[in-house]
C-alpha positions as a printed NumPy array, in Angstrom:
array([[ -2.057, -13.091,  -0.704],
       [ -1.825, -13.643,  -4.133],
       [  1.451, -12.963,  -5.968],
       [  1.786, -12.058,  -9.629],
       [  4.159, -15.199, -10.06 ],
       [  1.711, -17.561,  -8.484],
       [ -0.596, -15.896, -10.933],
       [  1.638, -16.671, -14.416],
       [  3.228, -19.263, -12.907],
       [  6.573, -18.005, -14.829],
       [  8.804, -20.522, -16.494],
       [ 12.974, -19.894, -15.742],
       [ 13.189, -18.154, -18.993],
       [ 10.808, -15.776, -17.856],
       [  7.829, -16.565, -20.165],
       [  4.124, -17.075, -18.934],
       [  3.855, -20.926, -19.363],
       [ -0.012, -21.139, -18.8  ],
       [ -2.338, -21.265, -21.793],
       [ -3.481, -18.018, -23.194],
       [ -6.685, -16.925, -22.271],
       [ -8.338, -17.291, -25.396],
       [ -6.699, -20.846, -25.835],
       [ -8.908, -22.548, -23.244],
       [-11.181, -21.331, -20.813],
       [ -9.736, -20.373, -17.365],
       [-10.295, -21.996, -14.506],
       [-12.219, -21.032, -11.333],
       [ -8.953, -20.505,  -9.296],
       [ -7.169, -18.967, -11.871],
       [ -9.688, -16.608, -12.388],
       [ -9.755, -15.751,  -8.918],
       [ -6.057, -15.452,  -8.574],
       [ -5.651, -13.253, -11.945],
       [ -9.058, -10.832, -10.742],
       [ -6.979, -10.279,  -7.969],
       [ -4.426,  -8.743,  -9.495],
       [ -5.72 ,  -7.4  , -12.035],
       [ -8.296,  -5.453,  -9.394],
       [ -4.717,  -4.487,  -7.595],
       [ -3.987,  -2.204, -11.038],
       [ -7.723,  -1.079, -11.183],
       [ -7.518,   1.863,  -8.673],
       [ -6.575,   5.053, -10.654],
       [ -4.17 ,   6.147,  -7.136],
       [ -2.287,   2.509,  -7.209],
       [ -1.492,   2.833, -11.226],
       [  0.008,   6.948, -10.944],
       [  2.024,   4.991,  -7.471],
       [  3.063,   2.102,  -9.688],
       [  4.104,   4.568, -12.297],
       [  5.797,   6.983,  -9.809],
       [  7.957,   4.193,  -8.658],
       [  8.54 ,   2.626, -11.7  ],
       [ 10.068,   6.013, -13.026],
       [ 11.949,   7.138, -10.054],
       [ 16.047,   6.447, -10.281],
       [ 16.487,   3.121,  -9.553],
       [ 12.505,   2.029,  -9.823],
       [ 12.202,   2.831,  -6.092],
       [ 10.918,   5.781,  -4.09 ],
       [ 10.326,   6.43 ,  -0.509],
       [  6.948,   6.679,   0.742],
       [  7.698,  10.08 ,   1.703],
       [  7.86 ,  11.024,  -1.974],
       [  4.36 ,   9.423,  -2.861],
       [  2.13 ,  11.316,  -0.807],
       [  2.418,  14.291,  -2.11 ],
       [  1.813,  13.571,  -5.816],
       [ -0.646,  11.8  ,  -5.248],
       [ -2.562,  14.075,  -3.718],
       [ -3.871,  11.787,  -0.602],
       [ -3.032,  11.403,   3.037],
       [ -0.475,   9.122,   3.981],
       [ -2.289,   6.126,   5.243],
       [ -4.471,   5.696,   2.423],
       [ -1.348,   6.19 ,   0.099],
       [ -0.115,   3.223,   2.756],
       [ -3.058,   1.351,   1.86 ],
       [ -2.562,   1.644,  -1.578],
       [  1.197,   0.242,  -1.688],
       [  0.413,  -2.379,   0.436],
       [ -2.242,  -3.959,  -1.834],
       [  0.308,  -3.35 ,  -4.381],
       [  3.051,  -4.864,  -2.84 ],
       [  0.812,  -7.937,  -1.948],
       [  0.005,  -8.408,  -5.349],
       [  3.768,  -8.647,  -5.981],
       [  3.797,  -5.637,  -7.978],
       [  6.493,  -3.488,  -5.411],
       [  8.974,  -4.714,  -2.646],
       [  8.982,  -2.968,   0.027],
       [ 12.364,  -2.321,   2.833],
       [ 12.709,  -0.453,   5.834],
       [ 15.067,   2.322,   6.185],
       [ 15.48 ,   4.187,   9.15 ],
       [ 11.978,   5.426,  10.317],
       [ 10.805,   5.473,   5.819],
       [  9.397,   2.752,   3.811],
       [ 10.842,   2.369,   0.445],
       [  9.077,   0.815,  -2.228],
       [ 10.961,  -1.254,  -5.059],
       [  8.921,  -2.227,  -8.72 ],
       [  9.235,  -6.013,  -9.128],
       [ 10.626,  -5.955, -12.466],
       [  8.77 ,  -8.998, -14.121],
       [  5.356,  -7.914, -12.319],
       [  4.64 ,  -5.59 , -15.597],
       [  6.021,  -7.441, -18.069],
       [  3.824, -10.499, -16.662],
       [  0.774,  -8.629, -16.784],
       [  1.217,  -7.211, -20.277],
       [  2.038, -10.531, -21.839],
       [ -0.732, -11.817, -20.557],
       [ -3.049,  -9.327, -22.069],
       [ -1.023,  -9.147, -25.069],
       [ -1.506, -13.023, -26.115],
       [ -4.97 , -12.451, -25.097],
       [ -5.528,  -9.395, -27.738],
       [ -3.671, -11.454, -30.144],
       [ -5.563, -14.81 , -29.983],
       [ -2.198, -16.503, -30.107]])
């Protein structure tokens, strides 16, 4: 799967070092790569999770916190953090018998950049 650093290909300092979209016209496989993401955060249910988690103490939460806010059943509120996590967006450990789910820190800030320069023409 696709990960949002393989996407942004992220310099050490932490800056997106590929040309801004409205620099040069994307490629084919980095327009596959970043319309995978980018259909990760299109689900109304995997933004509120992303936001839940991003919130909660820590940025982490336990799936057994998610389900209920939400408002779906527990697989597809599985489903929904998986795609997320494969899209490098959470982490996810094993605790006991509960999944907890971690934000990746620079997955936002990646994204937003991104659109950012894009909005700005720079």
């Amino acid at each position: 799967m696709v990960t949002m650093l393989e996407v942004t290909d992220v310099t050490a300092k932490g800056a997106a070092c590929c040309a801004p979209l409205v620099k040069e016209p994307l490629g084919q496989a980095d327009a596959e790569q970043l319309a995978t993401t980018l259909k990760a955060l299109a689900d109304p249910a995997r933004l509120r999770l992303l936001s839940i988690v991003a919130s909660s103490d820590g940025q982490e939460a336990c799936v057994c916190d998610l389900t209920e806010p939400i408002g779906l059943s527990q697989p597809t509120v599985s489903h929904h953090l998986k795609v997320l996590t494969e899209a490098g967006f959470l982490t996810r450990s094993k605790r006991g018998t509960w999944a907890y789910y971690r934000l990746v820190p620079e997955s936002l800030d990646q994204v937003s950049a991104l659109l950012v320069t894009a909005q700005s023409g720079a």
